[in-house]
N, C-alpha and C positions, 0 to 999 in steps of 0.2 A: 563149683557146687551148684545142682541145681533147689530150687526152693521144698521141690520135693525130699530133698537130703536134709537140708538144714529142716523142715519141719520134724522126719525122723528123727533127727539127731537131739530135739528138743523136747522131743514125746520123751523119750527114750534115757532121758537125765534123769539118774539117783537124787530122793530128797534133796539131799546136804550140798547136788550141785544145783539147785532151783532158788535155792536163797542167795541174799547178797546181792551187791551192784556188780556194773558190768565196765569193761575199760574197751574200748576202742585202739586198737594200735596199729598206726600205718609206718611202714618200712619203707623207703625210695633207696632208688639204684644208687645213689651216694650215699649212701651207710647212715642217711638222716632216718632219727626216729620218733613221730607225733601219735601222743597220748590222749586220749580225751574221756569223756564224761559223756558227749551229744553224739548219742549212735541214733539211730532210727532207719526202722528194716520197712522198705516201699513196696509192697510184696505185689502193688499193681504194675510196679514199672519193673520189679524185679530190679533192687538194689537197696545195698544197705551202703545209709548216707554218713559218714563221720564229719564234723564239725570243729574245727580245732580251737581250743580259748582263744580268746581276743578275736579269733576273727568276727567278722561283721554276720554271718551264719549262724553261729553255734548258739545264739538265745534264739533263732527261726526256727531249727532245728531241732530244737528243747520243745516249744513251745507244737509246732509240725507232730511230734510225737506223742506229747501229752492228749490231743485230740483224738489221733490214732487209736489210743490206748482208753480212752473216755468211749468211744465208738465201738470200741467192740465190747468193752465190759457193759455199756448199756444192748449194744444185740444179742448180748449171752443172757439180758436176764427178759429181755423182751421174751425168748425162744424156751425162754425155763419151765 
């Protein structure tokens, strides 16, 4: 997927799919499957970072996002 796709694909969601959280779910070649809560999309490096509980990441990654998302809600009202 490029970012260009996933921004479409984002524009492009009905109301009722804009609300709510979101789950992170990675699948590996041994049929193991990690669920998380700590996604955050790095749209400068081009990747979306999953975080898994307990590991030593997933509050960096919490915390990496919440800035993210603080930053552009302040340049959307800077731009208003």
């Amino acid at each position: 997927m490029t970012k260009q796709e996933l921004i479409e694909l984002i524009e492009s969601l009905p109301g009722e799919d804009r609300e709510g959280k979101i789950e992170g779910i990675f699948c590996d070649k041994y049929g193991a499957v990690i669920t998380t809560d700590s996604i955050r999309v790095d749209m400068d490096g081009g990747r979306i970072i999953l975080a898994q509980k307990g590991s030593g990441y997933h509050s960096t990654n919490h915390d990496n996002w919440q800035q993210e998302l603080t930053f552009c809600r302040n340049h959307k009202k800077a731009n208003a």
